[in-house]
C-alpha positions as CSV (number, residue, x, y, z in Angstrom):
1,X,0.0,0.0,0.0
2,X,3.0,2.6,0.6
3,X,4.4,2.1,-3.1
4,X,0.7,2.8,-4.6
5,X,0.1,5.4,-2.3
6,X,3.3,7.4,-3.1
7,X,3.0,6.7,-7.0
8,X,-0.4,8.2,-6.1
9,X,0.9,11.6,-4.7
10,X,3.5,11.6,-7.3
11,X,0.9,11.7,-9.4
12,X,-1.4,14.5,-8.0
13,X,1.7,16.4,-7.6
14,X,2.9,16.5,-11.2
15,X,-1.0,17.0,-12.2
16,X,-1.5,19.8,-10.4
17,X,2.1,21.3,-11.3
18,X,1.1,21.2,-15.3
19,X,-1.7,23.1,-14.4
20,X,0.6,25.9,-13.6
21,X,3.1,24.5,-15.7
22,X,2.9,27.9,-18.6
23,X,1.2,31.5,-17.5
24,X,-0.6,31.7,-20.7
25,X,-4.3,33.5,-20.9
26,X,-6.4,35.3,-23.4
27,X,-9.5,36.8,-23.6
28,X,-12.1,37.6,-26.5
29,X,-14.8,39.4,-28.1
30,X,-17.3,38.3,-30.9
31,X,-19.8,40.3,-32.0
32,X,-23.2,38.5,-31.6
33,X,-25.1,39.7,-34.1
34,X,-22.5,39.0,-37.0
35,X,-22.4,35.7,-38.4
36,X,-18.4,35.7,-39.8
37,X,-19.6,33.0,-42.3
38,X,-19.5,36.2,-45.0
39,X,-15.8,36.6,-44.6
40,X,-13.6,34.2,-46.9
41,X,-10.7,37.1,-47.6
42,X,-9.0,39.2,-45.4
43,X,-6.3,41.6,-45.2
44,X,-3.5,41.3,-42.8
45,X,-2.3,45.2,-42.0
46,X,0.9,46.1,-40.4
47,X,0.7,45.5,-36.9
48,X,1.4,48.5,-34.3
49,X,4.3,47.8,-32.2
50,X,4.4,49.2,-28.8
51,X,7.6,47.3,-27.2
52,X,10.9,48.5,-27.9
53,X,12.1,45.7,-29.9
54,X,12.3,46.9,-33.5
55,X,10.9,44.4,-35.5
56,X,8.8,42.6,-33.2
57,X,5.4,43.8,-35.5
58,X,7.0,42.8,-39.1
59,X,8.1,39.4,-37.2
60,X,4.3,38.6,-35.7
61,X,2.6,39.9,-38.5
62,X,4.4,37.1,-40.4
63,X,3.8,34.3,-38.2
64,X,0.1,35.6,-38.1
65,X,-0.5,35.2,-41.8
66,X,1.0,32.1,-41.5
67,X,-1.2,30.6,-38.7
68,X,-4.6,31.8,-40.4
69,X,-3.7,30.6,-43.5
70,X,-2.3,27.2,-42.0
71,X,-5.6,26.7,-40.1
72,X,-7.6,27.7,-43.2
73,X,-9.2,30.6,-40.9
74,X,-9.5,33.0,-44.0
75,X,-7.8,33.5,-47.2
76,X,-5.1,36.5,-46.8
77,X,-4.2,38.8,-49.5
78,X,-0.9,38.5,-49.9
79,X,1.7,40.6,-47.8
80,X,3.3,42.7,-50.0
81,X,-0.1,43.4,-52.0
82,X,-1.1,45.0,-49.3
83,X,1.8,47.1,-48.2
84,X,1.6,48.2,-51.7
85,X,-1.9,49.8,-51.7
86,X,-1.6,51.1,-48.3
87,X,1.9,53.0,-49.4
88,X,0.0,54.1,-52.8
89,X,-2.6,55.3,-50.7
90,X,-0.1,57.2,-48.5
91,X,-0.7,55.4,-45.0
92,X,1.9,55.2,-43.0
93,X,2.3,51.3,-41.4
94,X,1.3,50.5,-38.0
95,X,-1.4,54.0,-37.8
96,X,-4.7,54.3,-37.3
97,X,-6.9,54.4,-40.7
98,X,-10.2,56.0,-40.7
99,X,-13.5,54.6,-41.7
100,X,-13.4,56.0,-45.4
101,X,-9.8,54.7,-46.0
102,X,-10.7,50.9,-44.3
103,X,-13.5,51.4,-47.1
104,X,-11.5,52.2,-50.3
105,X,-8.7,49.7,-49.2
106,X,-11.4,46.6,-49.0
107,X,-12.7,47.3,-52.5
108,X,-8.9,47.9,-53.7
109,X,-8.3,44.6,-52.1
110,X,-11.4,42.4,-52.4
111,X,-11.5,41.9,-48.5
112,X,-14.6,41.7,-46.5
113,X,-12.5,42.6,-43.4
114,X,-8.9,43.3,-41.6
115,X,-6.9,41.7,-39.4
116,X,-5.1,44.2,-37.3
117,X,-2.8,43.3,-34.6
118,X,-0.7,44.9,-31.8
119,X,2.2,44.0,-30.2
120,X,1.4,45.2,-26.6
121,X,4.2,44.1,-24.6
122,X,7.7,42.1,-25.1
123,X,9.9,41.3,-22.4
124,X,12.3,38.5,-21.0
125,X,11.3,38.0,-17.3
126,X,13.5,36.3,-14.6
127,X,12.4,34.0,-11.7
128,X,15.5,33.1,-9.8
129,X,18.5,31.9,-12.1
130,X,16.1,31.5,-15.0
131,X,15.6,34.2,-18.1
132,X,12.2,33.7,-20.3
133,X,9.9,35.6,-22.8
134,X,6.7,37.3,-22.0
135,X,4.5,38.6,-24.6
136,X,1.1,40.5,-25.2
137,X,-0.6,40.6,-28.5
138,X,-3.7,42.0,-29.3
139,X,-5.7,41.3,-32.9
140,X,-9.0,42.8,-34.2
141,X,-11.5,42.0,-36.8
142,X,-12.7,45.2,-38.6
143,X,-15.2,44.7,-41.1
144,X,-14.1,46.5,-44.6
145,X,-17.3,47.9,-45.6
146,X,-18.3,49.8,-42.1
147,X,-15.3,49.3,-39.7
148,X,-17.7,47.9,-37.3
149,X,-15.5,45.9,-35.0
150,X,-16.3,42.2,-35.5
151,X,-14.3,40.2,-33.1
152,X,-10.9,40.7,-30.7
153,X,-8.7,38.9,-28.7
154,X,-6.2,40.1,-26.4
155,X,-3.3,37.4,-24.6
156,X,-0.6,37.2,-22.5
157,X,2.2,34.2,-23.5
158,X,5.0,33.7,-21.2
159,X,8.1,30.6,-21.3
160,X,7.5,30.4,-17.8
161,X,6.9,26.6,-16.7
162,X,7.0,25.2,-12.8
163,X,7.6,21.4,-14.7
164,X,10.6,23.2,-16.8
165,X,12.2,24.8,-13.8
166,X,11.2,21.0,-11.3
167,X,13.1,19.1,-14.3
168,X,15.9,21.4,-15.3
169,X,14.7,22.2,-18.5
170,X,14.9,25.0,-20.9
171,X,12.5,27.5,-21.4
172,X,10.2,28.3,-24.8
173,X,11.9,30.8,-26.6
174,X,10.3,34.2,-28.2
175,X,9.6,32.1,-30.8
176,X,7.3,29.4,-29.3
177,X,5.7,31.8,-27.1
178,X,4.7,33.9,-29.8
179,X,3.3,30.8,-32.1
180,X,1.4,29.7,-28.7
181,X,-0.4,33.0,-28.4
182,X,-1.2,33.5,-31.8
183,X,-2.5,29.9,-31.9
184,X,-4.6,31.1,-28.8
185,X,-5.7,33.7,-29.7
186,X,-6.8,32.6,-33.2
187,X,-8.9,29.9,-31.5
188,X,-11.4,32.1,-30.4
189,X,-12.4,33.0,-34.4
190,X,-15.7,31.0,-35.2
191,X,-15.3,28.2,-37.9
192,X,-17.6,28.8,-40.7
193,X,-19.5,24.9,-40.7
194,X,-18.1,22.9,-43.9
């Protein structure tokens, strides 16, 4: 009975440590009387970057486009497509765009909406001896033809893991965290039924 009953406590241990075992949490919005089924291609803008880090938008806006497409979300206009009209139209990356603008850019596009993203907060954290990424993102859903805001999702992602540090491990880099919290986030788009 001692051998079961410490397996038993090993095991209620390590269960309740991988519930702590990576601070990640997001929170969303969906507009209720919007049925996204009408949106099949989007836009992905530049994202406004609020961190120090230079290139942390450019960096998330790419893994972005690469998670919706990958998980058949939307169809995206391709990147540099639309960094051409917004430069033609003389919008400078990153900025707020009024609700004219949003217009004339979805019928220069073909979008029924935009995906527009911030980069809220990017930092490496330290808990004792250990160094690992935090990072905040937040994405919005702006319909093209009245900017009415459709859906959004704000997260926090952070390499931080109880098991990691119990076990000696290394932490998730930038890059993991930030695939984890787009992946997060995204989850909280509705599927269109197939």
């Amino acid at each position: 009975m001692g051998t079961r009953h410490l397996q038993l406590t090993i095991f209620c241990a390590l269960f309740l440590l991988c519930g702590c075992a990576s601070k990640n949490a997001a929170h969303s919005f969906l507009r209720e009387e919007v049925d996204l089924g009408y949106v099949q291609r989007i836009a992905v803008l530049p994202f406004e970057n609020n961190t120090k880090e230079e290139y942390a938008a450019e960096r998330t806006r790419d893994l972005t486009i690469t998670q919706v497409l990958s998980q058949k979300i939307f169809d995206v206009v391709d990147k540099g497509q639309t960094d051409s009209v917004l430069h033609e139209e003389a919008i400078d990356p990153g900025k707020p765009i009024d609700n004219l603008t949003l217009k004339r850019l979805g019928q220069r596009l073909n979008v029924q909406a935009f995906l527009m993203g911030s980069i809220d907060h990017i930092d490496a954290s330290r808990v004792g001896g250990a160094s690992f990424p935090e990072i905040s993102l937040t994405f919005r859903l702006i319909d093209s033809k009245n900017a009415l805001l459709l859906w959004q999702a704000s997260g926090h992602g952070s390499g931080y893991s109880t098991l990691d540090r119990l076990f000696g491990l290394n932490p998730k880099d930038t890059f993991q965290v930030t695939m984890d919290l787009i992946d997060n986030l995204l989850a909280s788009v509705p599927r269109a039924a197939k």
